[in-house]
ZAKETOR-365367 format. One record per residue (C-alpha): residue in three letters; z, y, x; residue number from 1. Coordinates in pm, whole numbers, plus 50000, padded with zeros to 5 digits. Example, Ala and Ser with C-alpha at 12.3 -4.5 7.8 and 13.67 -1.06 7.14 Angstrom:
2
+-----+-------+-------+-------+-----+
!  aa !    up ! north !  east !   i !
+-----+-------+-------+-------+-----+
! ALA ! 50780 ! 49550 ! 51230 !   1 !
! SER ! 50714 ! 49894 ! 51367 !   2 !
+-----+-------+-------+-------+-----+
END
This chain:
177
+-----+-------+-------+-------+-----+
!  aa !    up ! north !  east !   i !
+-----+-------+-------+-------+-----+
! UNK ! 94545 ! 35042 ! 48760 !   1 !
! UNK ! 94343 ! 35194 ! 49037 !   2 !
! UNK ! 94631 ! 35065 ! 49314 !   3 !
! UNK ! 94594 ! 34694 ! 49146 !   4 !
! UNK ! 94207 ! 34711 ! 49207 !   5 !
! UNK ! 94251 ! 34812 ! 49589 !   6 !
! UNK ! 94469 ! 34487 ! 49619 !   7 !
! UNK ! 94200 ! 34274 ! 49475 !   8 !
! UNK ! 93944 ! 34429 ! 49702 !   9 !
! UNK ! 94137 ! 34409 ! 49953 !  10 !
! UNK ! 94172 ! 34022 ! 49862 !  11 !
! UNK ! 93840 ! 33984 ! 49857 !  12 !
! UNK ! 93805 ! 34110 ! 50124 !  13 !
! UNK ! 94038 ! 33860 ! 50301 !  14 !
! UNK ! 93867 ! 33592 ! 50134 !  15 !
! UNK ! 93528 ! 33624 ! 50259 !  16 !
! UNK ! 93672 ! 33711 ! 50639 !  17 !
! UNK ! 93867 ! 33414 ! 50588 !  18 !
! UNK ! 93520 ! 33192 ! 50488 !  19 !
! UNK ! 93324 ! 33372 ! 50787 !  20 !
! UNK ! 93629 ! 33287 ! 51053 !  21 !
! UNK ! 93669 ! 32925 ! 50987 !  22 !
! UNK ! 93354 ! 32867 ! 50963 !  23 !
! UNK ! 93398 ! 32642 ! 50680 !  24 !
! UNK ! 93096 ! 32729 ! 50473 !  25 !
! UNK ! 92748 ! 32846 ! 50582 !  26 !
! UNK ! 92669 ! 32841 ! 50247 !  27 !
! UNK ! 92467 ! 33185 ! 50193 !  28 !
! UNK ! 92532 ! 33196 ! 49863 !  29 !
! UNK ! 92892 ! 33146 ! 49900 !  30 !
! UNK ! 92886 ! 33461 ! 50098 !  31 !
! UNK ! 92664 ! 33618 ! 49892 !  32 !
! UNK ! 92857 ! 33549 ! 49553 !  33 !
! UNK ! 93218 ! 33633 ! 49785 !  34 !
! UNK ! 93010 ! 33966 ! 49859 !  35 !
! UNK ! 92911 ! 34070 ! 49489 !  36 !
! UNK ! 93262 ! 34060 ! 49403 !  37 !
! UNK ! 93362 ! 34282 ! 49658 !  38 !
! UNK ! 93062 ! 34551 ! 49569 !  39 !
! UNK ! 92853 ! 34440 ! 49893 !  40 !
! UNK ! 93063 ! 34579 ! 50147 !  41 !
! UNK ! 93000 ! 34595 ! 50495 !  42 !
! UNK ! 93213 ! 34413 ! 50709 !  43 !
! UNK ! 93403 ! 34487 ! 51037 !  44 !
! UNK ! 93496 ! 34188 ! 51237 !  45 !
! UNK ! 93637 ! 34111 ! 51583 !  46 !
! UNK ! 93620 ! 33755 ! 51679 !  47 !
! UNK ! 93867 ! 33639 ! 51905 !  48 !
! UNK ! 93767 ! 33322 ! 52179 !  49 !
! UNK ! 94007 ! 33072 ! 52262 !  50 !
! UNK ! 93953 ! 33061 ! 52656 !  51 !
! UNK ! 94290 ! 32903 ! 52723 !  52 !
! UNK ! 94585 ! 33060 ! 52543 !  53 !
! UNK ! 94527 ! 32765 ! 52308 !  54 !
! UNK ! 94691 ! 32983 ! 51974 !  55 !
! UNK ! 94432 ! 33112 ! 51764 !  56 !
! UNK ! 94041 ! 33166 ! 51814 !  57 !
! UNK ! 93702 ! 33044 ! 51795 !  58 !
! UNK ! 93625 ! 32732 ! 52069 !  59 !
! UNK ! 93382 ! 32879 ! 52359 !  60 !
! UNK ! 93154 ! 32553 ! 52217 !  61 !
! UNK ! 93129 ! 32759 ! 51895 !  62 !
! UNK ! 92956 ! 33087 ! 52037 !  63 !
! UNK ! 92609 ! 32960 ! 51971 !  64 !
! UNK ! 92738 ! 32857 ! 51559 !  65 !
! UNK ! 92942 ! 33170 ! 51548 !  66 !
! UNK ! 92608 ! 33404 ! 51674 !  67 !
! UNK ! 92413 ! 33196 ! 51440 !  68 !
! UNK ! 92657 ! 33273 ! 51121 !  69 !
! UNK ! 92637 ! 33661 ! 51265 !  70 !
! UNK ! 92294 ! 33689 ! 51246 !  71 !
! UNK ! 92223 ! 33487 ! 50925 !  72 !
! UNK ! 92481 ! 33698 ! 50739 !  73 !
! UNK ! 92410 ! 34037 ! 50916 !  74 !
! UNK ! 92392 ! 34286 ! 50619 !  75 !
! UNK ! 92706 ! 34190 ! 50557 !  76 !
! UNK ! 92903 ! 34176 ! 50875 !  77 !
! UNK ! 92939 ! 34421 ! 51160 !  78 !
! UNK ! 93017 ! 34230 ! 51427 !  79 !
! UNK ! 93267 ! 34514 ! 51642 !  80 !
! UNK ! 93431 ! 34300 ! 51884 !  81 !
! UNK ! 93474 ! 34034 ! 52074 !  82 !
! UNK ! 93772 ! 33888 ! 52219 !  83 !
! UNK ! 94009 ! 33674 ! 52407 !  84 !
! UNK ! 94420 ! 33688 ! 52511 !  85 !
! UNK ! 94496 ! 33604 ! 52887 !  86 !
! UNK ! 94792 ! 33329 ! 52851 !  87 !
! UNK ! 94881 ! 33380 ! 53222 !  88 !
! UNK ! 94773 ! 33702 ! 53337 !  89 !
! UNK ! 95139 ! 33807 ! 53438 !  90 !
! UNK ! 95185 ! 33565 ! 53702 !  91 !
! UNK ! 95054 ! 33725 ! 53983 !  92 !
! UNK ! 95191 ! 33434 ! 54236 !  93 !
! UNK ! 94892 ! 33214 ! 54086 !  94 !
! UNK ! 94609 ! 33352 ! 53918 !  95 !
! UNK ! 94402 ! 33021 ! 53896 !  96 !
! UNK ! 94463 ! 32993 ! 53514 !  97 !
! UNK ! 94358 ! 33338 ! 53447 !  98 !
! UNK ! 94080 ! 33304 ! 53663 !  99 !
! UNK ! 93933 ! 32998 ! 53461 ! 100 !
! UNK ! 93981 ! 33254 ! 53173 ! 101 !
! UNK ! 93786 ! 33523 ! 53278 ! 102 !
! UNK ! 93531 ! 33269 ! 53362 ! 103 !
! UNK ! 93542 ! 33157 ! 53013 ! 104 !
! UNK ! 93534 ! 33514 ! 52877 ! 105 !
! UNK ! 93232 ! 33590 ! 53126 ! 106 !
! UNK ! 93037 ! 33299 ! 52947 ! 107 !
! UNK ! 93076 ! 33401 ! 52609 ! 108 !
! UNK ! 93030 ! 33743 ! 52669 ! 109 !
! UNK ! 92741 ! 33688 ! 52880 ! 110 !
! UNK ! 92592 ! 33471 ! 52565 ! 111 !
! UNK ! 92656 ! 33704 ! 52312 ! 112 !
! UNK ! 92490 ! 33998 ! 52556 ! 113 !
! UNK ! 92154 ! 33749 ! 52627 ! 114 !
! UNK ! 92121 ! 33690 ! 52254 ! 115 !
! UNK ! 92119 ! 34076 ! 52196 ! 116 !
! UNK ! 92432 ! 34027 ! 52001 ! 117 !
! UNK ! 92707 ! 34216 ! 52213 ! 118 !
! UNK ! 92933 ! 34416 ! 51997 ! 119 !
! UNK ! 93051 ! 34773 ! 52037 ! 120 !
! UNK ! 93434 ! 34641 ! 52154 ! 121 !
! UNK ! 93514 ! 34335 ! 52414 ! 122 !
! UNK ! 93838 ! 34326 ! 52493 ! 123 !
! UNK ! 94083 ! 34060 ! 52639 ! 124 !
! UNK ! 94315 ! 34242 ! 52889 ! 125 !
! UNK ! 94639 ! 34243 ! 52758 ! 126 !
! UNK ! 94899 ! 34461 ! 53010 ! 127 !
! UNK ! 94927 ! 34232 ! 53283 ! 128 !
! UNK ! 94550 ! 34172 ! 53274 ! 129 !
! UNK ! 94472 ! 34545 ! 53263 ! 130 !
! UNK ! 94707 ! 34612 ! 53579 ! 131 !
! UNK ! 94554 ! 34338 ! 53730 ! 132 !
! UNK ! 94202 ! 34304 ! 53658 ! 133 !
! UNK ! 94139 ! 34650 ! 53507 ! 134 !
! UNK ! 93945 ! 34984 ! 53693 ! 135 !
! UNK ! 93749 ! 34905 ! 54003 ! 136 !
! UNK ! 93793 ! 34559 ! 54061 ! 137 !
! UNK ! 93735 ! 34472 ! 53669 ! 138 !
! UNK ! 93539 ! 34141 ! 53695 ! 139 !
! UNK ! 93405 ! 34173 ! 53335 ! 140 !
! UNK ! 93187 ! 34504 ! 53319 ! 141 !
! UNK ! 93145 ! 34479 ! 52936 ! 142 !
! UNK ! 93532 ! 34500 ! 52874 ! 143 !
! UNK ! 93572 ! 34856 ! 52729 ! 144 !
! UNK ! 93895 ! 34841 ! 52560 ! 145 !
! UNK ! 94238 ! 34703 ! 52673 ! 146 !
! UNK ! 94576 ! 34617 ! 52457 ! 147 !
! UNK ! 94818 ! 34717 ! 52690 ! 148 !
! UNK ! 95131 ! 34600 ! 52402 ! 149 !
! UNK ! 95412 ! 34587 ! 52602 ! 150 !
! UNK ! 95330 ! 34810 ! 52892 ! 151 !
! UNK ! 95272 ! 35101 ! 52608 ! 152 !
! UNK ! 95676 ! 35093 ! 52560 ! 153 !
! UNK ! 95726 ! 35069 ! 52948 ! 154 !
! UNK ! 95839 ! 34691 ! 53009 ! 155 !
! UNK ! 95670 ! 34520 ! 53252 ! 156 !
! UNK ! 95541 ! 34185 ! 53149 ! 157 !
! UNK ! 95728 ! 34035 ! 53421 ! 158 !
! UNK ! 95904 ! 34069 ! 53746 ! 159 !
! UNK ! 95541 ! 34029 ! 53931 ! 160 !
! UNK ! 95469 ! 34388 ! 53787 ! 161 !
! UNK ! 95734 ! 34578 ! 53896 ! 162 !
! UNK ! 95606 ! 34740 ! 54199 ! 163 !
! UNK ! 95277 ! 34852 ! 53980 ! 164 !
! UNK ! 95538 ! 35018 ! 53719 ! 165 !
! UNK ! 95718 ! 35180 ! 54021 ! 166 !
! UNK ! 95400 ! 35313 ! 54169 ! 167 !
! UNK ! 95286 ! 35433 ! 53833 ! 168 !
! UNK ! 95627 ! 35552 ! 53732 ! 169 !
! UNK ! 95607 ! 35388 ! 53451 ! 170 !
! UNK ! 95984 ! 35347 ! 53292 ! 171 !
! UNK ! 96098 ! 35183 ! 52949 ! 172 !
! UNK ! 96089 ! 35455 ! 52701 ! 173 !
! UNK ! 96446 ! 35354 ! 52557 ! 174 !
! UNK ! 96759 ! 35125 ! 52628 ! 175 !
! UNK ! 97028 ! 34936 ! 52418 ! 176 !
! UNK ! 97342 ! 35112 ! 52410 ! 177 !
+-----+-------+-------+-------+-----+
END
């Protein structure tokens, strides 16, 4: 059925993404046999740096591998973003960690723009990072998109935030009754 054929593309899909993410082949014609299956698609991929939240992501080591995979396997990636998470951000008392962050994030992004390989998308400021480090001050120029998660529903991410909310009049869009 036509739905059962949009799951196995979609699997396929998965599969290659997965291959391409972890790295664990640079076997072209691994990709290139993952990519006939899948009617050579073009693919769309963000790739997230680990610069400290220490969850998921690529190592900042593994920019020059990572650029090297992107450009050997260009027709069939789009690289569209690059990425990070700020572990810390909403501690305003001490923003040493977030600071060795954005130094990270500076380096990677910096490498990917020398090697003429900066994507459309680099984002890393989640809502504490966007109040914080967003608009004028904005240390990272090449950051054009934010993920503002909680902030969207009006929670500040933590106590440190609450006179930003106030002077934005920002309020939680709904309450437990």
């Amino acid at each position: 059925s036509l739905r059962e054929e949009k799951i196995l593309e979609e699997k396929k899909v998965t599969d290659l993404l997965k291959e391409i993410q972890k790295l664990k082949t640079n076997n072209e014609n691994k990709v290139k046999e993952l990519n006939s299956k899948i009617k050579n698609l073009k693919f769309k991929v963000h790739i997230k740096f680990d610069t400290g939240m220490s969850r998921q992501g690529v190592g900042i080591e593994e920019a020059g591998q990572f650029a090297a995979v992107l450009k050997k396997y260009k027709q069939y990636i789009v690289f569209e973003g690059l990425l990070t998470h700020f572990a810390n951000a909403d501690n305003m008392k001490d923003q040493s960690y977030s600071q060795k962050q954005l130094n990270k994030f500076a380096e990677v992004v910096s490498y990917f723009k020398e090697t003429a390989l900066l994507p459309k998308y680099v984002h890393g400021y989640n809502t504490a990072a966007t109040l914080a480090y967003g608009g004028r001050k904005q240390p990272i120029k090449e950051i054009n998109l934010c993920r503002v998660g909680i902030g969207i529903y009006g929670l500040s991410p933590s106590p440190d935030f609450k006179v930003f909310f106030k002077k934005l009049k920002l309020r939680p869009v709904l309450a437990w009754k």
